[in-house]
C-alpha positions in Angstrom: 0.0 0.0 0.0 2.9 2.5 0.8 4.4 1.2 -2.2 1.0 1.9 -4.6 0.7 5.3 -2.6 4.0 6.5 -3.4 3.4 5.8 -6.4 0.5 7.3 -7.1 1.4 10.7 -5.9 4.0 10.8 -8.5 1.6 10.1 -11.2 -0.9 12.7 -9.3 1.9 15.1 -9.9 2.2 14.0 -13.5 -1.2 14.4 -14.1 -1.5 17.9 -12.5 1.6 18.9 -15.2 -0.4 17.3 -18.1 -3.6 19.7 -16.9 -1.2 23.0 -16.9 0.4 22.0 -20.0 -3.5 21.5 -21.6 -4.2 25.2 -20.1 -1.0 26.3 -21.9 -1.5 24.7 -25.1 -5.2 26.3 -25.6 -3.7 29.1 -24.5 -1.6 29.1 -27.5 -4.4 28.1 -30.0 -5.8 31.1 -29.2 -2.7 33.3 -29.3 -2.4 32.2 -32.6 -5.5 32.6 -33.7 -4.9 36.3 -32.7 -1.5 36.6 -34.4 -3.0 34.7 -37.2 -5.2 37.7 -37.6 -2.5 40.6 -36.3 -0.3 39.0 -39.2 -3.0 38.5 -41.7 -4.0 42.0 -41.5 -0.2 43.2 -42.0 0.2 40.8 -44.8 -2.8 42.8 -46.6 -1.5 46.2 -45.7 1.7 45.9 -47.1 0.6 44.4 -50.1 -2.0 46.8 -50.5 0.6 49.5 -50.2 2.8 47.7 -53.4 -0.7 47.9 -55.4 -1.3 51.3 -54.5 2.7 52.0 -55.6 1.8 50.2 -58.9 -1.1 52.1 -59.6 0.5 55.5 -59.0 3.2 54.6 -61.7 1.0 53.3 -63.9 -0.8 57.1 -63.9 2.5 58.4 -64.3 3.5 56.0 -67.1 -0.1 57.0 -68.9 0.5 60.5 -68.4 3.7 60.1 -70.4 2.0 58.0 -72.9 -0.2 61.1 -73.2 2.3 63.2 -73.3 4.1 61.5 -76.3 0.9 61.6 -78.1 0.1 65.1 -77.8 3.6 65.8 -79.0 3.0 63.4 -81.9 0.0 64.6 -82.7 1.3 68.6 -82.7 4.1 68.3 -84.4 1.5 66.7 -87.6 -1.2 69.0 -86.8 1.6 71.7 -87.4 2.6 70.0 -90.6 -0.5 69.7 -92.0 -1.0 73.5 -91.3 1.9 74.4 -93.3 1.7 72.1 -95.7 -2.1 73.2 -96.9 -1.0 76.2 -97.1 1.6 76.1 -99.4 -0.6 73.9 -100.8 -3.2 76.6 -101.7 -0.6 78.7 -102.7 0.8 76.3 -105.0 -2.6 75.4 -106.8 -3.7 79.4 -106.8 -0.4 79.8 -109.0 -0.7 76.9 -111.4 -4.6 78.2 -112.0 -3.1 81.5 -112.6 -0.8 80.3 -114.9 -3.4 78.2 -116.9 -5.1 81.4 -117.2 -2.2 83.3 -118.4 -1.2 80.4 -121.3 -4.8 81.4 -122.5 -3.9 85.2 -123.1 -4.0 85.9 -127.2 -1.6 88.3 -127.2 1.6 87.4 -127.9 3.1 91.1 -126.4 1.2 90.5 -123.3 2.0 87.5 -122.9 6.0 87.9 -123.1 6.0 90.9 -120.2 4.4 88.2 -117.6 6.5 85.3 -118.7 10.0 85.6 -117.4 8.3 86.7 -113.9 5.8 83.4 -113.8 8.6 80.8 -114.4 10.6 82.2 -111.9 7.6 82.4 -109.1 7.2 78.7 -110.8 10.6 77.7 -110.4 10.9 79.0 -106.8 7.7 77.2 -105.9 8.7 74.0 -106.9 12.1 74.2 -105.2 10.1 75.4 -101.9 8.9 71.6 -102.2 12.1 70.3 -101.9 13.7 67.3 -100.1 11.9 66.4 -96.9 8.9 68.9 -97.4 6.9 66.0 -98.6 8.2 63.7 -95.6 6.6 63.0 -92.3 8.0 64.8 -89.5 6.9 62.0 -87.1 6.6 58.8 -86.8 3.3 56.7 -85.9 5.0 54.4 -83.8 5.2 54.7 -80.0 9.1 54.5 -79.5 8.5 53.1 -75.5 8.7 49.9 -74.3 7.6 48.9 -70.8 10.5 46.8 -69.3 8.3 44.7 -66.6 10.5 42.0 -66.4 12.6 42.9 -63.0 9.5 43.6 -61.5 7.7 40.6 -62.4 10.7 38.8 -61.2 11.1 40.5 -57.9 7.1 39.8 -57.2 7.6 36.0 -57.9 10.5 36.0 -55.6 8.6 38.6 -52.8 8.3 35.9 -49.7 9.0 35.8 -46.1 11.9 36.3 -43.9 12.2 34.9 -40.7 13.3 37.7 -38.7 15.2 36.4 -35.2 16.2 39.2 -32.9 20.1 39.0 -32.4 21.7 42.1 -32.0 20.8 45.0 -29.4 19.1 48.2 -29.8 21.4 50.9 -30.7 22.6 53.7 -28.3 21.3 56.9 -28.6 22.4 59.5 -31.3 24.7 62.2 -30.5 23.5 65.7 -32.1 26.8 67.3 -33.8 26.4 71.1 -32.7 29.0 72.3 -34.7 27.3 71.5 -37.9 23.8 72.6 -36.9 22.5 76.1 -37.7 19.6 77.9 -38.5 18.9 80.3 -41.9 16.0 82.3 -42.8 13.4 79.9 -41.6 15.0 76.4 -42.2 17.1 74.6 -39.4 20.0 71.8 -40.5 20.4 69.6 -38.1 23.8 66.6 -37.8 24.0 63.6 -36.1 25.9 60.9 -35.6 26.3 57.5 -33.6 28.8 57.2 -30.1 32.5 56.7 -31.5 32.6 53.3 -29.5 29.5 51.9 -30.9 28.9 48.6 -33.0 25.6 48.5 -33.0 23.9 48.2 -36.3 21.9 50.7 -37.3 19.2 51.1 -40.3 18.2 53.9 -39.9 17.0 57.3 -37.5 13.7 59.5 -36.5 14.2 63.2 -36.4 11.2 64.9 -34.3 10.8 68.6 -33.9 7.9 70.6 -31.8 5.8 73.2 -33.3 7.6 75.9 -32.6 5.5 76.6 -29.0 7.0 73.9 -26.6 3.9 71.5 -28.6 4.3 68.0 -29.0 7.1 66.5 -31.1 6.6 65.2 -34.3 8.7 63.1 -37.2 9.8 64.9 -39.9 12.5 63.0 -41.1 12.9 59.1 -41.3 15.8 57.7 -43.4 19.5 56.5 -43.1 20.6 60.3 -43.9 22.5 61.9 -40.6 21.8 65.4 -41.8 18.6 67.0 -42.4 17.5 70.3 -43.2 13.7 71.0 -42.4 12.3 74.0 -44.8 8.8 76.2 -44.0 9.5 77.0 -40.4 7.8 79.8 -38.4 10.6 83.3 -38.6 11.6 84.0 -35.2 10.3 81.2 -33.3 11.9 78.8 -31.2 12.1 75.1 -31.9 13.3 72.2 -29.8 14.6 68.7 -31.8 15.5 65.6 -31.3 16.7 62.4 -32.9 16.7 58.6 -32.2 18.1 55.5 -34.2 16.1 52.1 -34.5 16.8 48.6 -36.0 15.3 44.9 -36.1 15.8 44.9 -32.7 13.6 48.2 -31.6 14.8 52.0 -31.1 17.4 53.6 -29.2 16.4 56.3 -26.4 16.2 60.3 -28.0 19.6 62.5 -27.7 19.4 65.3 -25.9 17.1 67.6 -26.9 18.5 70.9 -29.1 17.0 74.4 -29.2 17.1 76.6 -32.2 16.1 79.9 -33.2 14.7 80.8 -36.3 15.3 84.4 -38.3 13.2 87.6 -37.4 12.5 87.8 -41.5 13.5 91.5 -41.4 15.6 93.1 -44.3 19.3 94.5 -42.9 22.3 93.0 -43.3 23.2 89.5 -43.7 24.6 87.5 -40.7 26.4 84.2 -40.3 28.1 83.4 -36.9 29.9 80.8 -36.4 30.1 77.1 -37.0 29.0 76.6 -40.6 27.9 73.6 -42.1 30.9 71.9 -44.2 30.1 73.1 -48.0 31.2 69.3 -49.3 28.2 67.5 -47.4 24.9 67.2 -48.3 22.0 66.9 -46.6 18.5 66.1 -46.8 16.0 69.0 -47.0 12.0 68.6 -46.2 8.9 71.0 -45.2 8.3 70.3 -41.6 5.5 67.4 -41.1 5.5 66.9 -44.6 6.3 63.5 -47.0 8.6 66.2 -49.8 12.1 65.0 -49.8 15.0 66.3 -52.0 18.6 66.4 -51.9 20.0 70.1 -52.2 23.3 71.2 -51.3 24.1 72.7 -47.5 25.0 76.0 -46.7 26.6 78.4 -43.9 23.9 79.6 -41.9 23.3 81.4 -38.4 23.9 78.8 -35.6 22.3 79.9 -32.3 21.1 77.1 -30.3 21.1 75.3 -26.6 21.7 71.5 -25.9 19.5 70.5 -23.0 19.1 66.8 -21.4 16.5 65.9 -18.8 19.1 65.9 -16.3 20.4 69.6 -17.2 20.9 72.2 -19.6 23.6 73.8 -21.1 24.1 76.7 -22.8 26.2 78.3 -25.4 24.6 81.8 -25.5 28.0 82.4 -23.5 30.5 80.5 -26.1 28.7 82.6 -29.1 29.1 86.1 -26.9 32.6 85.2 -26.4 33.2 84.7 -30.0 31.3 87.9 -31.0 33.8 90.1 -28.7 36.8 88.4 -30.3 35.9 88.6 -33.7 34.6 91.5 -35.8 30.8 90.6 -36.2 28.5 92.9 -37.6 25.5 93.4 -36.3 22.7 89.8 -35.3 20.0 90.6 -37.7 18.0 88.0 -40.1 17.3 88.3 -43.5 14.4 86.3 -45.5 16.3 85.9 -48.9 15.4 82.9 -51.2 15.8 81.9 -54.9 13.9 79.6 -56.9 13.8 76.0 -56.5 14.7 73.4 -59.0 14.2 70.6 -57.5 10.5 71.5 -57.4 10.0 73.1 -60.6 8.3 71.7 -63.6 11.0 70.2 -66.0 10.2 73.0 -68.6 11.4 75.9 -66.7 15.1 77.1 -67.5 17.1 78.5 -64.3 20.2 81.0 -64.9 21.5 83.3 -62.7 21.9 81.4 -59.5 17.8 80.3 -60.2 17.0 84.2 -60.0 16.6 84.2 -63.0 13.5 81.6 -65.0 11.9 81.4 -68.3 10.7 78.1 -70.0 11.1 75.8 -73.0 7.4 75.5 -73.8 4.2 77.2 -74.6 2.4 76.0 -72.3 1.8 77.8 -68.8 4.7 76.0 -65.7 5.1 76.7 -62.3 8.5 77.4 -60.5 8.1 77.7 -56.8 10.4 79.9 -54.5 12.4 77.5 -52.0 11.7 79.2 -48.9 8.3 78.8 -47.4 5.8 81.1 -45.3 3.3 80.6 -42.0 3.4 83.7 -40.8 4.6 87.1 -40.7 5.1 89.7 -43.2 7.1 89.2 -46.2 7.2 91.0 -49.9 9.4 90.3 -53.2 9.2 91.4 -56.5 9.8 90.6 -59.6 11.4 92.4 -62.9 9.9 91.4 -66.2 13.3 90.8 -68.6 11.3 89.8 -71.8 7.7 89.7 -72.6 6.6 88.3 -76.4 3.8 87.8 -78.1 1.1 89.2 -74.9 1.4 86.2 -73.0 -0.5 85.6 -69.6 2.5 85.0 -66.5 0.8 84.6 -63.1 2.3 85.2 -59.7 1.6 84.9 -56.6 1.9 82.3 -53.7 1.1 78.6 -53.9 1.3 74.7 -51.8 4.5 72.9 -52.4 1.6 70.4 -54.1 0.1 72.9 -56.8 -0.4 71.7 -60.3 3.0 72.8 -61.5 1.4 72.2 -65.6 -0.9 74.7 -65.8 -1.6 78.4 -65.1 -0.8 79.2 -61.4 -4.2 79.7 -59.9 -5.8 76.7 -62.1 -6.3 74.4 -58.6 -6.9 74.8 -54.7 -3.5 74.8 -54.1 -2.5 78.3 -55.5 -3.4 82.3 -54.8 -2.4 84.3 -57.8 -2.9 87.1 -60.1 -2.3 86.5 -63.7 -2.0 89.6 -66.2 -1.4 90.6 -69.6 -0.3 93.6 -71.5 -3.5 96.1 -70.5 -5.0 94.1 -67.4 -4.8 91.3 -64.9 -7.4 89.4 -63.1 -6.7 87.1 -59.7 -7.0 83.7 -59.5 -7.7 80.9 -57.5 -9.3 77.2 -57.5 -10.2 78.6 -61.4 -12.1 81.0 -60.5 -11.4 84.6 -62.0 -12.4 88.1 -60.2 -11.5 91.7 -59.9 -10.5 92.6 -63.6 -8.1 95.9 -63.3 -7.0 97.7 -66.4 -3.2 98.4 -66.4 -0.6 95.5 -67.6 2.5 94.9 -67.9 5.5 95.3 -71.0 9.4 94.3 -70.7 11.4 96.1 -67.7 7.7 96.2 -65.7 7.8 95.1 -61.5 5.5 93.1 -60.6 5.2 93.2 -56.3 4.0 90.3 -54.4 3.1 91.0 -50.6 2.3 88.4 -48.3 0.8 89.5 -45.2 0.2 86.0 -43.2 -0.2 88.6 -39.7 -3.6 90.0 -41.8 -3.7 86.5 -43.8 -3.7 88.8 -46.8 -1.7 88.6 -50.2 -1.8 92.1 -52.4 0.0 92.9 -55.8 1.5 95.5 -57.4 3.1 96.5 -60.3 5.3 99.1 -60.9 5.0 100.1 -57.2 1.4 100.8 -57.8 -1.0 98.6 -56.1 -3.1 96.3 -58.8 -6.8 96.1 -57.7 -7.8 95.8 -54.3 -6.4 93.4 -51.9 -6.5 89.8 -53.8 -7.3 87.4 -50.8 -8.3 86.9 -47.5 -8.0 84.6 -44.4 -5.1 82.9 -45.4 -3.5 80.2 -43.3 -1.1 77.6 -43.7 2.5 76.9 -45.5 2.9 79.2 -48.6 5.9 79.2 -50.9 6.0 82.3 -53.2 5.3 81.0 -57.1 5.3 82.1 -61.0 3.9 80.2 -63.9 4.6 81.4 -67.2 6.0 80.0 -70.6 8.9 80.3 -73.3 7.6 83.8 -74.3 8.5 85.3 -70.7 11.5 85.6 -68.2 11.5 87.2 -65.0 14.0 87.4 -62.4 13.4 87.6 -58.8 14.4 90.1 -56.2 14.1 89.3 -52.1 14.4 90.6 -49.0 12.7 94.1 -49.7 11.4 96.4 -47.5 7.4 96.6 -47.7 6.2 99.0 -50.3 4.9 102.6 -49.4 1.3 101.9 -50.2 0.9 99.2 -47.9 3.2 100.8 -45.1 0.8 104.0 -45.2 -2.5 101.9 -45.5 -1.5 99.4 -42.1 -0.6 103.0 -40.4 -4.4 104.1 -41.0 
């Protein structure tokens, strides 16, 4: 009986184990029910996202299509002009001609005759080699190579991912290479020197300018980033984190910046300057635009705090200022226009001051430096005007319609105008026709007033209509759309015009 007893309370245990493990195994049928689902769902969602990346090149792939068949279709439209008409000319003189052969009288006749076989002569040599001769061809010189694709979807499959390596150690904020200009701040980074973690990539966050909550504007493997469209004279605190397979690293400390006053006096750069022979990303804050300009040497005033303290190099920059000859701190809003956002049409020159465009058609250029508030005017000198063409100016989103009249969407404010008036424009909608235009050497003014959320024009330092719009709000970049039989050149950083400086003071 001891022996059956003893026994038994080993199996007893057994058994007890057997009932936990049962608990534990459902337990996992329905964890992986739910992880079934979690995973499921994610599957979808990122194959939803490759269809939804397909179909956006396939609309940009069509709109070329359509592109090349507009072209086709011009250049034979234009063809077919000219050639009927030297047709008609061509068949008006051979009818004359006929006519002439009828004439009876032999005197008549010879006074005409050296004069019509010349004109018939140079007629038929105007149809010489190639006039007879298709400009274009029919054919559709694209072909759609889908192969690597195709390839790369038959191979997509899954990875087993196994987390090996540790999360990496926070970034380390490289003040010496950060600054501030206008309203854009460039921000460095890199990982601790004794690191060897691996790292994919890192998460830039900036507030909104009024201690706010941080948000991403930058995510990438780029250790440089310069953030575009910032408030002027505000105060911005970032930070920056690094993540891979294995999760994310904690945030560096937290850096302060201050962005320029956008007041006209003279330029300033203090010191530390970003290196001219790296390049950095640049992006509108809280925004998905990303392109790769060069850097620049900008103002760098700035404080590196922690959670645990705070220090500041307001000191270190006075220091500098009393040992070097520095002129005067004050901030000036100057900007150029911006390739890397223009249509493909418009032609930059003089350090993209200076646009015009290859085509007839209307294009947009936009200005690089973005708007949200405060009071800001530019101008900009007409250097050739053809044929009374329509330009438009005026202030747009980084997304407007950049193939087609500025004003033609939701995404632009504008006043277009020709050689005796202009009208304003927005969404396609056209008010407040004012007589007076422009001709070659004419300013047009552009005056953004984002205090009043108002935008007013001038030209020739005359105010054009009344003011254009109201209750702005938002990110504007300044903007121009015109074609090949224009070219303007733009001129920043100007003081606000008299008319508006005496109406504000009313």
């Amino acid at each position: 009986q001891s022996q059956l007893s003893q026994a038994l309370n080993g199996l007893s245990d057994r058994a007890k184990e057997a009932k936990e493990f049962l608990v534990q195994l459902r337990n996992m049928v329905q964890q992986i029910q739910e992880n079934s689902v979690e995973f499921e769902a994610c599957l979808v969602a990122q194959c939803d996202a490759l269809i939804d990346a397909l179909n956006r090149r396939k609309a940009q792939l069509l709109s070329r299509v359509n592109k090349e068949h507009e072209h086709k279709l011009k250049v034979v439209r234009d063809q077919i002009s000219h050639c009927t008409v030297k047709l008609r000319q061509t068949t008006g003189l051979m009818e004359y001609c006929l006519e002439v052969i009828k004439e009876n009288d032999p005197s008549g006749f010879l006074q005409i005759s050296d004069a019509l076989i010349r004109r018939v002569h140079l007629t038929e040599d105007q149809w010489g080699k190639g006039t007879l001769t298709p400009r274009m061809t029919t054919d559709f010189d694209l072909n759609l190579d889908n192969a690597p694709l195709l390839q790369s979807i038959h191979q997509l499959d899954f990875v087993q991912m196994k987390v090996s390596s540790p999360v990496p150690a926070p970034p380390i904020l490289q003040l010496e290479e950060c600054c501030t200009h206008n309203n854009s701040a460039t921000l460095s980074w890199k990982q601790p020197p004794l690191s060897t973690v691996q790292v994919e990539g890192y998460i830039l966050e900036l507030d909104d300018g009024n201690g706010g909550q941080f948000r991403e504007v930058y995510v990438g493997k780029e250790t440089m980033c310069t953030v575009d469209g910032l408030h002027f004279n505000s105060t911005y605190s970032a930070r920056v984190k690094a993540f891979n397979k294995s999760g994310v690293s904690p945030y560096s400390k937290t850096l302060v910046l201050q962005t320029s006053e956008a007041t006209q006096s003279e330029e300033q750069t203090l010191p530390f300057p970003v290196p001219l022979e790296r390049s950095q990303l640049r992006r509108s804050p809280f925004s998905s635009t990303l392109n790769l300009q060069p850097s620049f040497s900008g103002r760098s005033y700035f404080e590196l705090r922690s959670s645990a303290h705070q220090l500041s190099l307001h000191s270190s920059l006075q220091s500098l200022n009393s040992a070097v000859d520095i002129k005067k701190m004050v901030a000036v809003a100057w900007f150029s226009f911006d390739p890397s956002s223009a249509h493909a049409d418009i032609i930059f020159s003089n350090d993209n001051l200076t646009v015009t465009c290859n085509s007839y058609d209307d294009r947009v250029v936009l200005g690089k430096t973005g708007f949200s508030k405060g009071l800001h005017y530019w101008e900009l000198s007409i250097d050739r005007y053809d044929n009374h063409p329509d330009p438009a100016f005026g202030v747009a989103r980084v997304d407007v319609l950049k193939d087609a009249m500025l004003g033609k969407d939701d995404k632009a404010w504008a006043m277009y105008v020709d050689n005796n008036r202009s009208w304003f424009m927005h969404n396609n909608s056209h008010t407040n026709r004012t007589e007076g235009g422009i001709t070659k050497g004419a300013t047009v003014g552009v005056l953004l007033d984002l205090t009043r959320r108002t935008l007013t024009f001038s030209i020739n330092e005359d105010q054009q209509g009344p003011v254009a719009f109201e209750n702005l709000e938002g990110l504007f970049f300044p903007a121009v759309s015109l074609n090949r039989n224009v070219q303007v050149t733009l001129h920043t950083g100007l003081p606000v015009p008299e008319f508006y400086a005496s109406r504000s003071a009313m």
